[in-house]
C-alpha positions as CSV (number, residue, x, y, z in Angstrom):
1,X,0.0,0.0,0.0
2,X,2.9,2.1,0.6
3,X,4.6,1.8,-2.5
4,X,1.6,2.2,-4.5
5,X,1.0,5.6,-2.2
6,X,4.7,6.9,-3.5
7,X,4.3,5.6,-7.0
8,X,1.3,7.8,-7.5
9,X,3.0,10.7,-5.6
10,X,6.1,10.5,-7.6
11,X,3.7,10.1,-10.5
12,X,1.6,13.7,-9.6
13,X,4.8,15.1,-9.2
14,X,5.9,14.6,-12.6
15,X,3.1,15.8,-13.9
16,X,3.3,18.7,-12.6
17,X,6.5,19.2,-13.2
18,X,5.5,18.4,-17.1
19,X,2.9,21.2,-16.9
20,X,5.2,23.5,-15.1
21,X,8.0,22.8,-18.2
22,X,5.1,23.5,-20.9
23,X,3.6,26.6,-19.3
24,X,7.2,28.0,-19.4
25,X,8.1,27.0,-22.6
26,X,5.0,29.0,-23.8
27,X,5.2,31.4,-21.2
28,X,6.0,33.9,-24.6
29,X,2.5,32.7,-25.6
30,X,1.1,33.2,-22.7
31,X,2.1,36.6,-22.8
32,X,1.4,37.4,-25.8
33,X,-2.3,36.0,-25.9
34,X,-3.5,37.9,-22.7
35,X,-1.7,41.1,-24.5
36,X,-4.0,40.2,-27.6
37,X,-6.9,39.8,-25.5
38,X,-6.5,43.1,-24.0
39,X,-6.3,44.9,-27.3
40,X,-9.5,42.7,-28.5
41,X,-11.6,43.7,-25.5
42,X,-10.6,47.9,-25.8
43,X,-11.1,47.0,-29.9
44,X,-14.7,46.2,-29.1
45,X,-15.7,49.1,-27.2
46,X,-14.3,51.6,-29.4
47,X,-15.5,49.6,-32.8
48,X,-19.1,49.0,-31.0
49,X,-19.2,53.1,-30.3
50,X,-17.9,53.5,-33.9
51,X,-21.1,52.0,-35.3
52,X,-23.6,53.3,-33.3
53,X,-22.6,56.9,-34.4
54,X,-22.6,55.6,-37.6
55,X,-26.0,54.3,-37.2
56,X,-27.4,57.1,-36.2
57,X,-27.9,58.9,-39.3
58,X,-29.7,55.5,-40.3
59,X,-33.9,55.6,-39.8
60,X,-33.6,52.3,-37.9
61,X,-35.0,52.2,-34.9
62,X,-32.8,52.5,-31.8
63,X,-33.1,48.8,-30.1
64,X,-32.0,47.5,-34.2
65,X,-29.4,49.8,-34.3
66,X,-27.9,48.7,-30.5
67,X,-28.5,45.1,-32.2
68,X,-25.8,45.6,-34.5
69,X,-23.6,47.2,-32.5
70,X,-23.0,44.6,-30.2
71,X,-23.2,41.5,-32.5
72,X,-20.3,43.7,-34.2
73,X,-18.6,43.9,-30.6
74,X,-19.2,39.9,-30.2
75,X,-18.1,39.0,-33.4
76,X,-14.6,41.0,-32.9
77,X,-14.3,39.4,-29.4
78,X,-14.9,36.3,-31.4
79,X,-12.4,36.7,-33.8
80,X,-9.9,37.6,-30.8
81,X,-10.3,34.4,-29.2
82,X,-9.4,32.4,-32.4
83,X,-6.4,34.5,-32.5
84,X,-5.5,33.2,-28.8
85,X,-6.4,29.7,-29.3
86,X,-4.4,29.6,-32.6
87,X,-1.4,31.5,-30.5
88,X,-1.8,29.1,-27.6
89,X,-1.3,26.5,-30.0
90,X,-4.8,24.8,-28.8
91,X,-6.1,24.0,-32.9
92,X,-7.6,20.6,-31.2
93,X,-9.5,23.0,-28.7
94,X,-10.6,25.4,-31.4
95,X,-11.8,22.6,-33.4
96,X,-14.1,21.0,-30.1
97,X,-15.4,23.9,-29.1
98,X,-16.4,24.8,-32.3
99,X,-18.3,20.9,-32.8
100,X,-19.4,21.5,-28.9
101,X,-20.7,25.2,-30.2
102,X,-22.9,23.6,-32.8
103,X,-24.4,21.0,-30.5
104,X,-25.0,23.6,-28.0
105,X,-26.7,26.2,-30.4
106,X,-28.7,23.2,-31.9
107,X,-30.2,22.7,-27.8
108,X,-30.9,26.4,-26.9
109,X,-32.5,27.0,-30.2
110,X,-35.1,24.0,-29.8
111,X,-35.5,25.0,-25.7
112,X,-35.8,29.0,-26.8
113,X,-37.7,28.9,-29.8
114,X,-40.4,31.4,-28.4
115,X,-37.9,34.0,-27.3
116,X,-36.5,33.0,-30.9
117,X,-39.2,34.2,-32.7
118,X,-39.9,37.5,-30.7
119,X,-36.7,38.2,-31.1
120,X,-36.3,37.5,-34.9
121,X,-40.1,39.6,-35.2
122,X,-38.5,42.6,-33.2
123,X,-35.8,42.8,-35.7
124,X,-38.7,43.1,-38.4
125,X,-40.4,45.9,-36.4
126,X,-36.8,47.7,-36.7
127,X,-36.9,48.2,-40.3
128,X,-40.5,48.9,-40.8
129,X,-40.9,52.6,-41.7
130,X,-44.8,52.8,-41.0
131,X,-44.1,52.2,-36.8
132,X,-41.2,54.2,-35.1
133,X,-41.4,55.7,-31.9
134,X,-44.3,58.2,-30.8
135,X,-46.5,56.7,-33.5
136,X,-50.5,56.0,-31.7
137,X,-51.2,52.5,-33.1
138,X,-53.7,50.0,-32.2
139,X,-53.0,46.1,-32.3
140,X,-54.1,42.8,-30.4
141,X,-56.7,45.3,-28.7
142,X,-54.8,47.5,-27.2
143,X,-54.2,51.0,-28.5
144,X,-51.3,54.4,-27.2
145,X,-48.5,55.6,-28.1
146,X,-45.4,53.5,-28.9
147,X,-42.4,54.3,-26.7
148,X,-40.4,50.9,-26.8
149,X,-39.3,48.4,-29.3
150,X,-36.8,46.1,-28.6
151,X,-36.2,42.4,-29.0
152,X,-38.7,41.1,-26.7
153,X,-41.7,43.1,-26.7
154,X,-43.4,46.5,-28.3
155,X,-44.5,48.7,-25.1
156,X,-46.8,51.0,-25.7
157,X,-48.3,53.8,-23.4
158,X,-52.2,53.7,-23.0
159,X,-54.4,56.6,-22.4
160,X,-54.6,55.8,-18.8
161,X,-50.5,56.2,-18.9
162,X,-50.3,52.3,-18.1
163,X,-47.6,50.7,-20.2
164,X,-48.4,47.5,-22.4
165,X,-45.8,45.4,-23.5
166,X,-47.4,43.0,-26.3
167,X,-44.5,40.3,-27.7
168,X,-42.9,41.2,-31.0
169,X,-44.4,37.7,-32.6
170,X,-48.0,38.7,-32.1
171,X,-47.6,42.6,-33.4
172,X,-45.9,40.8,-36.8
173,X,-48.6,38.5,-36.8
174,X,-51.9,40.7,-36.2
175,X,-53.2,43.6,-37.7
176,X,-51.6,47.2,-36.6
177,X,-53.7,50.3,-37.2
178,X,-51.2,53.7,-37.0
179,X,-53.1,57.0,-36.9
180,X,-50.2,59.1,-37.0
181,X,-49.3,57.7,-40.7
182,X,-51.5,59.8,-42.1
183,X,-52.1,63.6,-41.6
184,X,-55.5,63.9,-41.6
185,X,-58.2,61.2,-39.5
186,X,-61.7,60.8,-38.7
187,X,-63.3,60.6,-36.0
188,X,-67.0,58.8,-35.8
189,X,-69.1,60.4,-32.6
190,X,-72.8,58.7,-32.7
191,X,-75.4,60.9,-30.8
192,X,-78.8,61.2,-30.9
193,X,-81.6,63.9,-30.1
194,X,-85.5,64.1,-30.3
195,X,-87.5,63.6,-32.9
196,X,-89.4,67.3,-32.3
197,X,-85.8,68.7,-32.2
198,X,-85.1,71.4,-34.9
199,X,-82.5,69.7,-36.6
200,X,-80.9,72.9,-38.3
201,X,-80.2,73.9,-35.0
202,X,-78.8,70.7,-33.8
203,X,-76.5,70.8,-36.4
204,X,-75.8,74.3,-36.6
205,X,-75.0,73.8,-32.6
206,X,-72.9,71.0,-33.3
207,X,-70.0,72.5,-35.7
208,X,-70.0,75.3,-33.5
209,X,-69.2,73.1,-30.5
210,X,-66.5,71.0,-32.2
211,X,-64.9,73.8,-34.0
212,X,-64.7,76.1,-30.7
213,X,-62.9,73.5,-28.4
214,X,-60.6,71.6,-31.4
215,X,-57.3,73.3,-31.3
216,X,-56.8,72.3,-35.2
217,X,-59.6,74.6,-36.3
218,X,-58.1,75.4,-39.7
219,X,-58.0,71.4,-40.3
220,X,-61.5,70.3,-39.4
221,X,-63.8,68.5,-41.9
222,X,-67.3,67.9,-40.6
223,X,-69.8,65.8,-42.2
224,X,-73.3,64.3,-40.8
225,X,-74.7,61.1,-41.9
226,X,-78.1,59.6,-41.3
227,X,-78.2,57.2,-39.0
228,X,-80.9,54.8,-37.2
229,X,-84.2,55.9,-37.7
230,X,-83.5,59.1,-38.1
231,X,-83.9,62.4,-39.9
232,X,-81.5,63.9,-42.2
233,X,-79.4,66.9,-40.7
């Protein structure tokens, strides 16, 4: 029992002093790599800020435009990292993670296919000129002002100044009325009145009423049509 103890402690021991040998050897490497990373991670920021002044003189909307700023900062982090593994002289590494990369994307793309899908219908929403912030729209019945799209969800403010945050899937996939796409709307007010009422008057009393407390007087069109069982004005 005793030899086997020292065999496996003179074993451990060379090991170690194996890995201590290699890690000098490519203590250069070493070096070198973390120096690399350094550079990659400072890269990043600067070439993430880069596009997203760049971007701003785009018309996409502002969640699309942080999108591609930092899939550009991932993708040159990325790029650093294969620069490390190919300095650290770890091709065999590069080559299972990338296999292990694949089988991992293939799970979290079948577990997250929900988020998935909002996510791919909120990149839609980005480049759709017709719905941009401050529009007033109305979809999956609910209607206000937009003040949100991002990857997950369009929020929207309500009249009530409640905020509504419907999934990107179901605002791609239902119906979206936008009054502020066109200049001009009209509004549909039902009232009634008495038969025996003089109806010149009712009307006249009407336009006088709507044209006295709109504040786009100079933009009002006002038109009466006959309705239920009764009497044209």
């Amino acid at each position: 029992m005793k030899n086997k103890l020292i065999s496996a402690w003179d074993k451990m021991i060379d090991k170690l002093g194996s890995w201590l040998d290699t890690i000098v050897i490519n203590l250069p490497n070493i070096l070198i790599a973390i120096i690399v990373f350094v550079i990659v991670l400072i890269s990043s920021k600067y070439i993430s800020r880069l596009v997203l002044r760049v971007l701003e003189k785009s018309r996409l909307q502002r969640a699309m435009k942080n999108l591609i700023s930092r899939m550009i900062s991932i993708i040159v982090i990325m790029i650093g990292l294969f620069l490390i593994l190919g300095i650290l002289n770890l091709s065999k590494a590069l080559n299972t993670i990338l296999a292990g990369a694949g089988v991992a994307g293939l799970a979290v793309g079948l577990a997250l296919q929900g988020a998935l899908a909002n996510t791919y219908s909120g990149i839609i929403l980005s480049y759709i000129k017709n719905l941009k912030f401050g529009d007033w729209i109305e979809t999956n019945n609910y209607e206000g002002e937009v003040v949100d799209i991002d990857l997950r969800a369009v929020t929207i403010k309500q009249v009530d100044n409640n905020l509504v945050y419907i999934p990107n899937k179901l605002v791609v996939e239902n119906p979206i009325k936008n009054y502020s796409t066109t200049a001009q709307s009209r509004v549909i007010l039902e009232c009634g009145v008495d038969y025996e009422s003089d109806l010149r008057f009712v009307k006249k009393l009407t336009i006088e009423t709507v044209v006295h407390n709109s504040p786009h007087k100079g933009n009002l069109l006002i038109s009466f049509a006959n309705v239920k069982n009764s009497r044209t004005l």
